[in-house]
N, C-alpha and C positions, 0 to 999 in steps of 0.2 A: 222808441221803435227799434227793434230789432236788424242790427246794421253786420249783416253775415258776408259781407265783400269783401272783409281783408282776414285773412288766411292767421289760424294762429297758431303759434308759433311750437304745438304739440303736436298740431296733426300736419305730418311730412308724409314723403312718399316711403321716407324710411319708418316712420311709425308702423304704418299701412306693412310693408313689408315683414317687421317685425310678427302683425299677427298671422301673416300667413306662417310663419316657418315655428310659431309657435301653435298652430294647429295643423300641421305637417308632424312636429314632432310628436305632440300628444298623440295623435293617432297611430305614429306607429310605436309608439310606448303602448299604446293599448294594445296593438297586436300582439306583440312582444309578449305583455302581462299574459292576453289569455292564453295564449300557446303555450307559454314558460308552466301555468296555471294549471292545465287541462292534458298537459303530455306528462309531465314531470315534477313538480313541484307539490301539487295537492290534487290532484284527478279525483274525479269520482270513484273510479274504478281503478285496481293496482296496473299498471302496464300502458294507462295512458288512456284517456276518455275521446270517445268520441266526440263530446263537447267541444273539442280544437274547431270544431268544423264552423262556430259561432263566431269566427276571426274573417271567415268568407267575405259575410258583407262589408267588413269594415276594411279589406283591400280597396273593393270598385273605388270609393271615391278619392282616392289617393291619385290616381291620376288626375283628376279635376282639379285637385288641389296646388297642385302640380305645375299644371296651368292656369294656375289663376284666373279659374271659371268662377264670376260671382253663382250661377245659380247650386255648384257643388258647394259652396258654402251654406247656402238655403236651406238645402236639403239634408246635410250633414247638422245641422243643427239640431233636426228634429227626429234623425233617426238614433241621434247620440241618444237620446231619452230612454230608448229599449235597456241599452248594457248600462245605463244609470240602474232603471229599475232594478235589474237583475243585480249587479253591487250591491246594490243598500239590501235587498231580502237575503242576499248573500252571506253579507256581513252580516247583519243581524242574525241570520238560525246557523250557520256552518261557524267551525271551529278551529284553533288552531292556525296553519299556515292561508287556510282556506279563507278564515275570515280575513287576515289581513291582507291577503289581497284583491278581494273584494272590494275591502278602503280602498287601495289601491285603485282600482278601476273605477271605483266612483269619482275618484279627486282629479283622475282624468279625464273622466266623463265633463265633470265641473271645466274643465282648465278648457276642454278642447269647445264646450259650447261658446263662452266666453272668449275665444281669440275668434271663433268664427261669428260672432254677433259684433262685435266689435268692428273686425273685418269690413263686414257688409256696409255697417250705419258708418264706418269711416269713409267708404269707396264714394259712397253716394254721396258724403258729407261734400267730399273732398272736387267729386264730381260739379254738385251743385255750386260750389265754392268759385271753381276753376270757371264755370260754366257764367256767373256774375260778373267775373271779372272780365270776360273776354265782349258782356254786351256793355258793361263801363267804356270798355276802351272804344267800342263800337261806336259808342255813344259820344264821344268828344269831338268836338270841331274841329279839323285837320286842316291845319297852318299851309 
């Protein structure tokens, strides 16, 4: 039987911690990338592409993140999938500095869904964990 009432000894409130600020940073390294990417570095067009403007949505949920909203994590997981796509066709046909930031954008794409999945299935673990323990104690006959 599956005995999930004593807490181990990896998953802390510092673990937990840990991925938020590791999909805090991812995120705003990806901003970073596309701006650096799309003003300066490899634009579409000489003088700076409009394409910055694809950094928009990837502000909003930095505040959530911020706060240590499980559902901004939810949801950041799955809009992460758009600039994955756009990376990997990137890096595949574009050339140059262009491709390799593309990798770039993919390997954060990867890094940020992975702290924010993590995240979530620790909160709840850790939740459920805490939540066992407090009807054990519930549970014992008081001297």
């Amino acid at each position: 039987m599956n005995n999930s009432t004593h807490q181990t000894p990896f998953l802390t409130p510092k673990t937990i911690e840990t991925t938020r600020w590791i999909a805090v940073a991812s995120l705003l390294a990806l901003i970073l990338v596309g701006l650096l990417w799309e003003l300066w570095l490899a634009p579409l067009r000489e003088g700076g592409s409009w394409w910055a403007l694809k950094v928009l949505p990837l502000c909003w949920p930095l505040a959530g993140l911020l706060k240590n909203r499980m559902y901004t994590y939810r949801w950041v997981s799955l809009m992460i999938w758009l600039y994955f796509t756009e990376g990997v066709v990137r890096a595949w046909g574009d050339k140059g500095w262009s491709s390799g930031l593309a990798l770039t954008q993919t390997m954060l794409c990867v890094v940020l869904f992975a702290a924010c999945a993590l995240h979530v299935r620790w909160r709840f673990q850790m939740a459920r964990e805490n939540t066992n323990t407090e009807q054990t104690e519930d549970s014992k006959p008081s001297a």
